[in-house]
C-alpha positions as CSV (number, residue, x, y, z in Angstrom):
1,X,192.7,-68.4,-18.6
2,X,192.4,-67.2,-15.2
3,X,189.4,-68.6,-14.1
4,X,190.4,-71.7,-15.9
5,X,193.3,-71.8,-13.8
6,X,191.5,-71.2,-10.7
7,X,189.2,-73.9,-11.0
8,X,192.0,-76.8,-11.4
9,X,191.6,-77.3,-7.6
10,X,187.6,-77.9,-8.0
11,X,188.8,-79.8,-10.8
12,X,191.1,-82.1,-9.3
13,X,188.6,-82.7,-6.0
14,X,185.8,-83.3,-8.7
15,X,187.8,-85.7,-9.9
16,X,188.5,-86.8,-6.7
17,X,185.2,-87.7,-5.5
18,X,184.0,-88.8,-9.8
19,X,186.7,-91.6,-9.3
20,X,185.6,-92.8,-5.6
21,X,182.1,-92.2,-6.3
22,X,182.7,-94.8,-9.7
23,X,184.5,-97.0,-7.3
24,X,181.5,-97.5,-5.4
25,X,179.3,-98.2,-8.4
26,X,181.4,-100.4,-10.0
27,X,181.7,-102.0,-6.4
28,X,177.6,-102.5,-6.0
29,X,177.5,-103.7,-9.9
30,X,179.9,-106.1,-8.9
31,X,178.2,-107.2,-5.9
32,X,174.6,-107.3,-7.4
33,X,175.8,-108.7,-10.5
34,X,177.5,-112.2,-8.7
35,X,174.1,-111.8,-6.2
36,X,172.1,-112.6,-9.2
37,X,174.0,-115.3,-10.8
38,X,174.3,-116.9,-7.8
39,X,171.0,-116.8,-6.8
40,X,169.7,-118.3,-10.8
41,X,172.5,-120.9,-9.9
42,X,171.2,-121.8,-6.5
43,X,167.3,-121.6,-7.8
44,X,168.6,-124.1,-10.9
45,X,170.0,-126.6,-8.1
46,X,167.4,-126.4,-5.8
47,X,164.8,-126.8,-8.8
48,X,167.0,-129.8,-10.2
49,X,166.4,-131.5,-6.6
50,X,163.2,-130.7,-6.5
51,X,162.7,-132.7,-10.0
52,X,164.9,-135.5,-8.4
53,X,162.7,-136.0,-5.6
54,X,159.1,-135.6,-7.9
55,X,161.1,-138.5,-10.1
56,X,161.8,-140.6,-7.0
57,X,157.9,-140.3,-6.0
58,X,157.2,-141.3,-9.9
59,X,158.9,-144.1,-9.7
60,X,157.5,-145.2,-6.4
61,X,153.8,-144.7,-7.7
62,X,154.5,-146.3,-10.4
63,X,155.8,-149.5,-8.7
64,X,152.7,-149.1,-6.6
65,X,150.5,-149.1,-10.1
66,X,152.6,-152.4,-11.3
67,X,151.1,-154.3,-7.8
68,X,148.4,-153.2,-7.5
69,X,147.8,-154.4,-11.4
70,X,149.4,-157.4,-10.5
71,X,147.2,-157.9,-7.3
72,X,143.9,-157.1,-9.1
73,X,144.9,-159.8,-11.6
74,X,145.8,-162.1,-9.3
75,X,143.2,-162.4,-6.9
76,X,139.1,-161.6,-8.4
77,X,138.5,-160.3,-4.9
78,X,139.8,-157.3,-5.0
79,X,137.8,-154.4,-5.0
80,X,138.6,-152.4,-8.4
81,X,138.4,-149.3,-6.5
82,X,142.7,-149.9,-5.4
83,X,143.8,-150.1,-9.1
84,X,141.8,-146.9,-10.0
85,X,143.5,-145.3,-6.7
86,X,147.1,-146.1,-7.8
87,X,146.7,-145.0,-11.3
88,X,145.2,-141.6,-10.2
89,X,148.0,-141.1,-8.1
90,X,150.7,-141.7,-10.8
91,X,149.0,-139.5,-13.4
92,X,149.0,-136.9,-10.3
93,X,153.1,-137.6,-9.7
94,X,153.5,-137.1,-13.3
95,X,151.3,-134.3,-13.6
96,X,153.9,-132.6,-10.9
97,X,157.0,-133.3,-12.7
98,X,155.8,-131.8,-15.8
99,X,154.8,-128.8,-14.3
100,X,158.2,-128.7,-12.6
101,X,160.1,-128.8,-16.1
102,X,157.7,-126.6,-17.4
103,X,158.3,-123.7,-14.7
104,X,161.7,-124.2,-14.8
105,X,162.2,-123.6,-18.6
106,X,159.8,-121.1,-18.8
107,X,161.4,-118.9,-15.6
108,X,164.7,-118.9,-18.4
109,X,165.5,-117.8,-21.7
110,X,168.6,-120.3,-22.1
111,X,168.3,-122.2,-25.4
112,X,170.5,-125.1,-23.8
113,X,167.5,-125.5,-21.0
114,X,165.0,-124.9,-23.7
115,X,166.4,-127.9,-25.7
116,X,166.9,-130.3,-22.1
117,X,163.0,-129.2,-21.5
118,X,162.2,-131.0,-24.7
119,X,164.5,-133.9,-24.4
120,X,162.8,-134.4,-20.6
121,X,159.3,-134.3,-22.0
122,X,159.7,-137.5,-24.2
123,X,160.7,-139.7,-21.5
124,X,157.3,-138.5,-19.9
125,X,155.3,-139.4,-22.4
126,X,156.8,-143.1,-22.8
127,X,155.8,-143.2,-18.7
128,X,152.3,-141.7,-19.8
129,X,151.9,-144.9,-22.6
130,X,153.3,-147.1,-20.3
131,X,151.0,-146.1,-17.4
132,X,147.9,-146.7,-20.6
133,X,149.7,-149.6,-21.9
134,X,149.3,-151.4,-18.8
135,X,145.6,-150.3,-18.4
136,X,144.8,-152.0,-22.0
137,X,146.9,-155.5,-20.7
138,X,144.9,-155.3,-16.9
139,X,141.8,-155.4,-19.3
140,X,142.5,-158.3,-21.7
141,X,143.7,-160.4,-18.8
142,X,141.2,-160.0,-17.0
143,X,139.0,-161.5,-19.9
144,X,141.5,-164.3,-20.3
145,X,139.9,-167.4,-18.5
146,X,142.4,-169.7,-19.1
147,X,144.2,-169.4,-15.9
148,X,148.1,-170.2,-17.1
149,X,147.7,-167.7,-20.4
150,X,146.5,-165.6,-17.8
151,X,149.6,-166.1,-15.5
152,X,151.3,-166.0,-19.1
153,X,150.4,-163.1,-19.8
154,X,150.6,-161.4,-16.3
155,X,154.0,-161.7,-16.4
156,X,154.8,-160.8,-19.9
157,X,152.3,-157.2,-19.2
158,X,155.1,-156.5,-16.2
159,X,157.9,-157.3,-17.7
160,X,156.8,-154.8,-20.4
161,X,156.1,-152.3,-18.6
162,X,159.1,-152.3,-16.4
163,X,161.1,-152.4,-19.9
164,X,159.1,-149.0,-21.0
165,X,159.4,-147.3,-17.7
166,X,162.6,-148.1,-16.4
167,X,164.6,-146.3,-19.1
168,X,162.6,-142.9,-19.5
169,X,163.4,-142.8,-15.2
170,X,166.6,-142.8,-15.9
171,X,167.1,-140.7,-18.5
172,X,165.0,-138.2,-16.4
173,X,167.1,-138.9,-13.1
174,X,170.4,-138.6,-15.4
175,X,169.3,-135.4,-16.7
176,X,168.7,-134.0,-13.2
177,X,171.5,-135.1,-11.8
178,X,174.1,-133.4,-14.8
179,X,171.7,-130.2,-13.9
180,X,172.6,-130.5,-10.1
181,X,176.3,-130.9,-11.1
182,X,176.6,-128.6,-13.7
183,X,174.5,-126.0,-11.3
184,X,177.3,-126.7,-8.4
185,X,180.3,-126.2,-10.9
186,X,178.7,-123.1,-12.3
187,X,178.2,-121.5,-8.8
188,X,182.4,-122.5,-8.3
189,X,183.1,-121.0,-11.4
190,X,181.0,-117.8,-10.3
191,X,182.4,-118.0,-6.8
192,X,186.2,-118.1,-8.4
193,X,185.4,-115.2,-10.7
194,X,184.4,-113.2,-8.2
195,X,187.5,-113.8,-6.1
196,X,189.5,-112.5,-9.2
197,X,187.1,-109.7,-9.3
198,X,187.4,-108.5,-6.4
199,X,191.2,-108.8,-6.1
200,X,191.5,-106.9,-9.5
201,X,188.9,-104.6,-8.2
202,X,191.0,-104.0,-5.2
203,X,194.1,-103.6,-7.0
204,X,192.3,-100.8,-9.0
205,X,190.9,-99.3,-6.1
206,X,194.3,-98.9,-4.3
207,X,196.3,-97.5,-7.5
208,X,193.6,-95.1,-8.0
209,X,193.8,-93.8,-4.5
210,X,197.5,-93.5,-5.0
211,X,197.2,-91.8,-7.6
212,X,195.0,-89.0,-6.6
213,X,196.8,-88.9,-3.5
214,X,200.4,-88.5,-5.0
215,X,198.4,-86.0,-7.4
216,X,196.2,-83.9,-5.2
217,X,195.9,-84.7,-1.6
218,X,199.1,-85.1,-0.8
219,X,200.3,-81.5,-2.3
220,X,197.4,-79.4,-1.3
221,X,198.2,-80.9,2.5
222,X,201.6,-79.9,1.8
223,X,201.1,-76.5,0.2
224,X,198.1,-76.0,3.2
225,X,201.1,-76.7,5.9
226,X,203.6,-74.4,4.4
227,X,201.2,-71.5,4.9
228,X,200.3,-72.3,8.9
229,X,203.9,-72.6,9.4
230,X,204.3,-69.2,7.4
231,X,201.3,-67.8,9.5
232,X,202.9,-69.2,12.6
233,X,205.9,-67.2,11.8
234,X,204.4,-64.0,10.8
235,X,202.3,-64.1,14.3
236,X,205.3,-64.3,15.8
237,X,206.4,-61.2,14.3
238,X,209.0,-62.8,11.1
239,X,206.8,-60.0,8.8
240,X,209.6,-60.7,6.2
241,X,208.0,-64.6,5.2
242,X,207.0,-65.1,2.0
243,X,205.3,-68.1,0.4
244,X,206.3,-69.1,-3.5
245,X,203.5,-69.1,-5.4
246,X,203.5,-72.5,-7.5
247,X,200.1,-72.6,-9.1
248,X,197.4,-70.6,-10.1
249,X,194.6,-72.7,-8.3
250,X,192.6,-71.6,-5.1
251,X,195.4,-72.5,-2.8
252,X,198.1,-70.1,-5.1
253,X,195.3,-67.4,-5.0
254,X,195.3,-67.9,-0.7
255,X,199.2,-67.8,-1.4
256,X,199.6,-64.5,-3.1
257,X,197.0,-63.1,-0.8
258,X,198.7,-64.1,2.1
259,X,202.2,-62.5,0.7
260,X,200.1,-59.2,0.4
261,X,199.1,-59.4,3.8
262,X,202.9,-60.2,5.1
263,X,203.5,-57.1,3.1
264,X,201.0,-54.9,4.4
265,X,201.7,-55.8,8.0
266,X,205.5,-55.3,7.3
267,X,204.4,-51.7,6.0
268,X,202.6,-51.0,9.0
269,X,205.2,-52.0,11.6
270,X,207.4,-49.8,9.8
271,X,205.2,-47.0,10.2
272,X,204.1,-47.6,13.8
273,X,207.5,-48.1,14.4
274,X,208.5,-44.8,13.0
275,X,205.4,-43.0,14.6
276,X,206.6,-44.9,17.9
277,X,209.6,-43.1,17.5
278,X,208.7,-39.7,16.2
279,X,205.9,-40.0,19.5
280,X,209.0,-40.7,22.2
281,X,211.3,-38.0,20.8
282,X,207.8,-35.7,21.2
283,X,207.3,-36.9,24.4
284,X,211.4,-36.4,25.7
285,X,210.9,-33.2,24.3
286,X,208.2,-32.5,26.2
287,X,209.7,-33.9,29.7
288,X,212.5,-31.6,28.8
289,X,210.2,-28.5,28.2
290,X,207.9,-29.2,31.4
291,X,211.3,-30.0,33.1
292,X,212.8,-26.6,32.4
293,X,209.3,-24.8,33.0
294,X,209.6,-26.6,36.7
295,X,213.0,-25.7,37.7
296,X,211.9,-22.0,36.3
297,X,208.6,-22.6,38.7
298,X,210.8,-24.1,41.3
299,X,212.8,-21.1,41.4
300,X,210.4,-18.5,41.1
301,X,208.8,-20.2,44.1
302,X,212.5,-20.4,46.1
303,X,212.9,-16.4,45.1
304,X,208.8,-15.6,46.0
305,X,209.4,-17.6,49.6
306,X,213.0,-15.6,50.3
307,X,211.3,-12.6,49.3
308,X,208.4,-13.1,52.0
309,X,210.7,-14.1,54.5
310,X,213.2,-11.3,54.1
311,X,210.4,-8.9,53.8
312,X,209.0,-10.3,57.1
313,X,212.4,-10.0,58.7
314,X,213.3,-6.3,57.0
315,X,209.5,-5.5,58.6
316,X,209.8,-6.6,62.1
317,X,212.9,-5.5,63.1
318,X,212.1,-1.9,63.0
319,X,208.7,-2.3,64.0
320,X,210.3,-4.3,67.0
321,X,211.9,-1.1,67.8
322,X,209.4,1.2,67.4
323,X,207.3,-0.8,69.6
324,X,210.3,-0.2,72.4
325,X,210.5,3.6,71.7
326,X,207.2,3.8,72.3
327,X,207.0,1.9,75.6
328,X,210.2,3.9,76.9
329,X,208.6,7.3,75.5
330,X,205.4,6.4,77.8
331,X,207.2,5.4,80.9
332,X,209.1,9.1,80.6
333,X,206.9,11.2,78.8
334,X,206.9,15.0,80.2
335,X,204.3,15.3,82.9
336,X,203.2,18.8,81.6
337,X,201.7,17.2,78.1
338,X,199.1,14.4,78.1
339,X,201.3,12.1,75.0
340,X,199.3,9.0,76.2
341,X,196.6,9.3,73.4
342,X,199.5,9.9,71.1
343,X,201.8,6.9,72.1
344,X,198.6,5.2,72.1
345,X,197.9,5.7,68.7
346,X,201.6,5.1,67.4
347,X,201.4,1.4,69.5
348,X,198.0,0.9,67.7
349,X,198.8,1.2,64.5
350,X,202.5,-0.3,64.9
351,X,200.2,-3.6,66.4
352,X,198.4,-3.3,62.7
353,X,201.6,-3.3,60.9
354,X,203.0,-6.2,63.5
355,X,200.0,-8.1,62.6
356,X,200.2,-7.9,58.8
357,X,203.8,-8.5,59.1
358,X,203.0,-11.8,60.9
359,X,200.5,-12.7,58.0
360,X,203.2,-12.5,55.5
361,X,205.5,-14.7,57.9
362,X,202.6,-17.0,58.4
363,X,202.0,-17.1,54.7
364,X,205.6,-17.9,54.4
365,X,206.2,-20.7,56.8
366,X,202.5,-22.0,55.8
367,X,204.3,-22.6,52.1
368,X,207.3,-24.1,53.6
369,X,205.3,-26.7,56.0
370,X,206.7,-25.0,59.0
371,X,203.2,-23.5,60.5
372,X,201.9,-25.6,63.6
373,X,198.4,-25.1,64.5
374,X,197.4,-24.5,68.5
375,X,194.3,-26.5,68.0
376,X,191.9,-26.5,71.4
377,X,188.7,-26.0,72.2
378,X,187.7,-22.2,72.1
379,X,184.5,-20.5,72.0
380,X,183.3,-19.4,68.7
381,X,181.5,-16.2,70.0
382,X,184.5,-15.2,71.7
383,X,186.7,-15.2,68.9
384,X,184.3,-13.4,66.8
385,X,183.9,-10.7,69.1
386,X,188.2,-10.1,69.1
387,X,187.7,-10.1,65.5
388,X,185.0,-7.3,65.9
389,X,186.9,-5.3,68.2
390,X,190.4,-5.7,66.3
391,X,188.7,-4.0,62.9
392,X,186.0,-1.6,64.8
393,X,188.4,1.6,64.8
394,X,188.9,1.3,60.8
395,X,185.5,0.5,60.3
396,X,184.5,3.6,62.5
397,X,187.1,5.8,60.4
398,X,185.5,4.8,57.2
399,X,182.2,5.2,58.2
400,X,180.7,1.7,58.3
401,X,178.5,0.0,60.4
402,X,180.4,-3.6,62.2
403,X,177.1,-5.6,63.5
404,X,177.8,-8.9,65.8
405,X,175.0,-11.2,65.4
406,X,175.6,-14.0,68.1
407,X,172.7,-16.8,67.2
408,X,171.0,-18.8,69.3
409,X,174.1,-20.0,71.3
410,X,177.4,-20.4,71.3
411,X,179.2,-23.0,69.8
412,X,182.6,-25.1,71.2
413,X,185.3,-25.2,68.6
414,X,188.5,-27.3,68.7
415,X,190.7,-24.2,66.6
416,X,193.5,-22.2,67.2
417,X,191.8,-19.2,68.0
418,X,194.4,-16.5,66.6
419,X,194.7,-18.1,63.4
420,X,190.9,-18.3,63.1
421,X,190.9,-14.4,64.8
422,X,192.8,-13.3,62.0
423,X,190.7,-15.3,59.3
424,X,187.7,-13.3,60.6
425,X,189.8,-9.8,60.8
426,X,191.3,-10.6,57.1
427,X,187.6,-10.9,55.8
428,X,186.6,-7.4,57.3
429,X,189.8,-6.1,56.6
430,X,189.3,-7.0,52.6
431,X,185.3,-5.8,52.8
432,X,186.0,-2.5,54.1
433,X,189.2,-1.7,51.5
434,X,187.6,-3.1,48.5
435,X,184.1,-3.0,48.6
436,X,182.8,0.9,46.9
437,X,180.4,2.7,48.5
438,X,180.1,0.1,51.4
439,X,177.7,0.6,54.9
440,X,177.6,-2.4,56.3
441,X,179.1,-5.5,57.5
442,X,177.2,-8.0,59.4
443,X,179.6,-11.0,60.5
444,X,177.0,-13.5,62.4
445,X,177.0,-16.9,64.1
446,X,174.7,-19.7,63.2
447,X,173.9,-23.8,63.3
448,X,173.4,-25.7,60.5
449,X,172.7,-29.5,60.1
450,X,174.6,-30.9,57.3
451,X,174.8,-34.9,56.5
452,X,177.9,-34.8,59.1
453,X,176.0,-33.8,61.6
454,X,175.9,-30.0,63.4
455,X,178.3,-27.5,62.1
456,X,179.2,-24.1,63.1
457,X,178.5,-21.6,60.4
458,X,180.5,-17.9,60.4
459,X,179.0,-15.3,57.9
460,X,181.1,-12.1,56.9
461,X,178.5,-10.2,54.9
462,X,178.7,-6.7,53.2
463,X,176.3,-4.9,51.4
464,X,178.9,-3.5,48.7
465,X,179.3,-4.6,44.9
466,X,179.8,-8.1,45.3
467,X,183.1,-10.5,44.4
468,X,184.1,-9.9,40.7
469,X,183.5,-12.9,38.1
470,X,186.6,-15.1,39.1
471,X,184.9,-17.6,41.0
472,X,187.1,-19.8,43.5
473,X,190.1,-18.0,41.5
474,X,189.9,-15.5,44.4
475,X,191.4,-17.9,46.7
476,X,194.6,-18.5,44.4
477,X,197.7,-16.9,46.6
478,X,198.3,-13.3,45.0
479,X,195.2,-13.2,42.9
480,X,193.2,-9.7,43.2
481,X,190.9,-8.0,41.8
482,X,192.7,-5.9,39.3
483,X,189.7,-3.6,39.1
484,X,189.7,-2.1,43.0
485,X,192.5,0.2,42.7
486,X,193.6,-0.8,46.1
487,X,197.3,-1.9,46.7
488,X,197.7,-5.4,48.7
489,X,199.3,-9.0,48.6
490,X,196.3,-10.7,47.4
491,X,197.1,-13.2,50.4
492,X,193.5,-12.3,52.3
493,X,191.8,-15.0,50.8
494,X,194.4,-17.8,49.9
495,X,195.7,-17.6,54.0
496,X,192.1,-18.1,54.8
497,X,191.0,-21.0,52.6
498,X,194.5,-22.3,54.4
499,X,193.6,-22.1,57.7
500,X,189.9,-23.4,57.3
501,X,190.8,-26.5,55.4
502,X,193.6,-27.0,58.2
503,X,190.6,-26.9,60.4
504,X,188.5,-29.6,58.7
505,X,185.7,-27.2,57.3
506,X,185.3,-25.4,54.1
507,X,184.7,-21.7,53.0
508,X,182.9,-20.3,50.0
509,X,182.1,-17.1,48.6
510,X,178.8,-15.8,47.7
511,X,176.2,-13.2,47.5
512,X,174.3,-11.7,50.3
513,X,170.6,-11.0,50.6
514,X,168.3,-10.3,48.0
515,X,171.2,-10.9,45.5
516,X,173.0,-7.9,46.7
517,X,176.9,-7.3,47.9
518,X,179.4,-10.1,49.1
519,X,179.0,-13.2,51.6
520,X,181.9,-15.1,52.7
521,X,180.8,-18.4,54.7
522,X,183.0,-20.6,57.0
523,X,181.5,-23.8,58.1
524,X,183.3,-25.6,61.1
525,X,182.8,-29.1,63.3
526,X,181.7,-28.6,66.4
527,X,184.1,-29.8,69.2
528,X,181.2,-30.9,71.1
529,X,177.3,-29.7,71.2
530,X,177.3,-27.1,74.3
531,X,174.3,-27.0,76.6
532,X,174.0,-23.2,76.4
533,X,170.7,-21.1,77.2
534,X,169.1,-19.9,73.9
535,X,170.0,-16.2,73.4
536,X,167.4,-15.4,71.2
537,X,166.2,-11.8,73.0
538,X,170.1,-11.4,73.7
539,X,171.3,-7.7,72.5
540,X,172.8,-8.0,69.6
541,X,176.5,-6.5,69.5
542,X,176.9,-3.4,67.2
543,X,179.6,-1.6,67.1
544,X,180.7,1.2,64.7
545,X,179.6,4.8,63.2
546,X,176.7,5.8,60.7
């Protein structure tokens, strides 16, 4: 039942295209059929005027045989040769009628033509026996010596044969001309019926397209417009549009399909909807947990920053006054004991403490955004050689050997040349506390060409254990290596990636040569090449204890 049901659209467009397609047919019967009758109507006509005019020529050829019998009579001069002409041509004439009549009746199967053939070919044999008749009479006359029995008889032989020739004409004549009429009023007849035809044909035509449209075009256009409107809707998001399903055909199978869709989509806005939802209160929830874990950052930060910056304070204060004590305990020192290397000492090692005291200011105001660098141009050897000096003493106590190796030449840099001092000294400083069983540091000076031109390289190089696995982790402020066992900030590092990046170059931490111990390597612009000698056989600067 239901595939029979969904076939009652084919059904109804088969039928559809059956009843046009019959229309046509009918159409072209119609057409050929009236073709043909008229064409047997017009080939009747013509053929009856054709007869009419082969009549006409009869009856002239046969006047022409009556004088020239009458002249051959009439005068013994004339050659016999003119009657003998004459007669051939009216056997000829009738010869052509008959054939005529006889290819007219025999193109037909009509009874009524069959019996008008017969009837026609009586009237041509009287003209035949006339046409002989009158040959017989042109012979006894011209026997007849007796000239008025001749002129007697002359004129009773014409007479005669204008009696037996003049009626079978017009028969003839008669009976052509009732076929050229009755031809004429059968093609009006045909003409008429086909106007009737074609209007009832017409009329048929139209109520059957009615019908089929009222039936089946115009509801499946309807039906096929309700569901774009209903797709309209649902693409503009009325999910809740539902077609009623009517029939069972193709278009109520689209129908229920398309409700199932609406459906589905309905379902799946619900469910996006809801995920939407679930997603945003995720999402606030998260904003509200980073939220709190930034105001907890925020003030760790705050509390790490005040902690720096009282510690600084705390630190410098004393220190401040220890550096006075000292300078008023030299100016009055007893003359009887040498203090100096004493005092000297104590200023020493306050000026340590200062300095690490200004590292965790400068750490602190680096943070806060309140650091300004002194940037001009300064001599890269010369700042390499405070550094030297600054760490020699500690890295004479512990034993290690500080090696200065200059380069080629000097180098112009546009720094600020405490900040970049310190770098250097914060490098040794971390090699010689952290690195075991350490011998020696080597910090040197070198050119390098790089795709931005000349650079200034600075090498810190120890031959100790090397940088633990943390990678550019080091650099992180507070981050050390948790296996050295020696107390410190962790700042070392973090201050000097700072102050390098402030300076538009770059640092990176490797290992030295041969795969062995640590390399730390600063490379900086040059402010502008200098034109210094080449101090290849210059000493090189070594300063320290075995």
């Amino acid at each position: 039942m239901g595939q029979g049901t969904m076939r009652s659209l084919k059904v109804r467009f088969a039928l559809l295209l059956i009843g046009t397609a019959l229309l046509v047919v009918f159409a072209a019967a119609g057409v050929f059929w009236s073709t043909t009758l008229s064409e047997r109507t017009i080939d009747r006509v013509l053929a009856a005027q054709h007869r009419l005019e082969l009549l006409a020529e009869v009856s002239g050829r046969l006047t022409q045989y009556g004088l020239a019998a009458v002249e051959t009579l009439g005068n013994p001069d004339t050659p016999p040769e003119a009657l003998s002409v004459t007669r051939d041509a009216v056997d000829k004439a009738l010869n052509k009628v008959e054939a005529a009549i006889g290819g007219s009746i025999a193109a037909t199967a009509d009874q009524a033509e069959q019996f008008r053939y017969v009837a026609r070919t009586r009237p041509l044999a009287k003209l035949r026996a006339a046409r002989v008749i009158l040959d017989r009479q042109v012979s006894l006359i011209q026997r007849e010596l007796d000239p008025d029995k001749r002129k007697s008889m002359i004129q009773g032989t014409l007479n005669g044969f204008g009696a037996m020739t003049g009626q079978p004409l017009s028969l003839l004549i008669e009976a052509e001309r009732r076929a050229m009429t009755a031809g004429s009023e059968e093609a009006r007849a045909i003409s008429q019926r086909m106007r009737i035809l074609s209007l009832l044909g017409l009329a048929i035509a139209f109520s059957l397209v009615g019908v089929l449209y009222r039936s089946v075009t115009r509801p499946t256009l309807a039906r096929i417009e309700a569901v774009r409107k209903a797709a309209g809707a649902v693409g503009s998001g009325a999910l809740d549009t539902r077609l009623s399903v009517a029939t069972r055909d193709e278009l109520g199978l689209l129908v229920a399909n398309f409700n199932r869709m609406a459906a589905r989509l309905g379902r799946r806005e619900r469910h996006v909807a809801a995920d939407r939802a679930a997603l945003e209160d995720t999402i606030e929830a998260r904003t509200a947990d980073l939220r709190a874990a930034n105001e907890r950052l925020e003030m760790v930060d705050r509390s790490r920053r005040r902690f720096f910056a009282d510690v600084s304070h705390e630190l410098r204060t004393p220190l401040t006054v220890i550096l006075g004590e000292c300078d008023l305990a030299t100016r009055t020192q007893n003359k009887s004991v040498d203090y100096g290397p004493v005092f000297a000492t104590i200023r020493k090692r306050a000026q340590g403490l200062k300095r690490r005291v200004e590292d965790l200011l400068r750490v602190a105001r680096s943070e806060s955004g309140q650091i300004e660098l002194d940037r001009r141009p300064v001599s890269a050897l010369a700042v390499l050689t405070a550094a030297v000096e600054g760490t020699a003493s500690e890295a004479a106590k512990r034993r290690v050997a500080l090696t200065l190796e200059p380069g080629e030449r000097d180098m112009e840099l546009r720094a600020d040349p405490e900040w970049l001092r310190q770098v250097v000294e914060s490098l040794t400083d971390n090699a010689l506390r952290h690195a075991t069983g350490l011998t020696r540091i080597v910090i040197a000076l070198d050119e390098v060409r790089v795709a931005g031109g000349v650079r200034a390289r600075l090498t810190v190089t120890d031959d100790g254990p090397g940088f633990p696995e943390q990678g550019d982790g080091l650099f992180e402020r507070f981050r050390r290596d948790a296996h050295a066992g020696v107390p410190g900030f962790g700042i070392g590092l973090a201050l000097a990636r700072w102050v390098i990046e402030r300076h538009d170059g770059s640092i990176s931490l490797g290992s030295g040569e041969d795969g062995r111990g640590a390399r730390v390597t600063i490379d900086l612009p040059i402010a502008e090449e200098t034109a210094a000698e080449p101090r290849a056989d210059r000493e090189r600067v070594r300063t320290g204890a075995a």
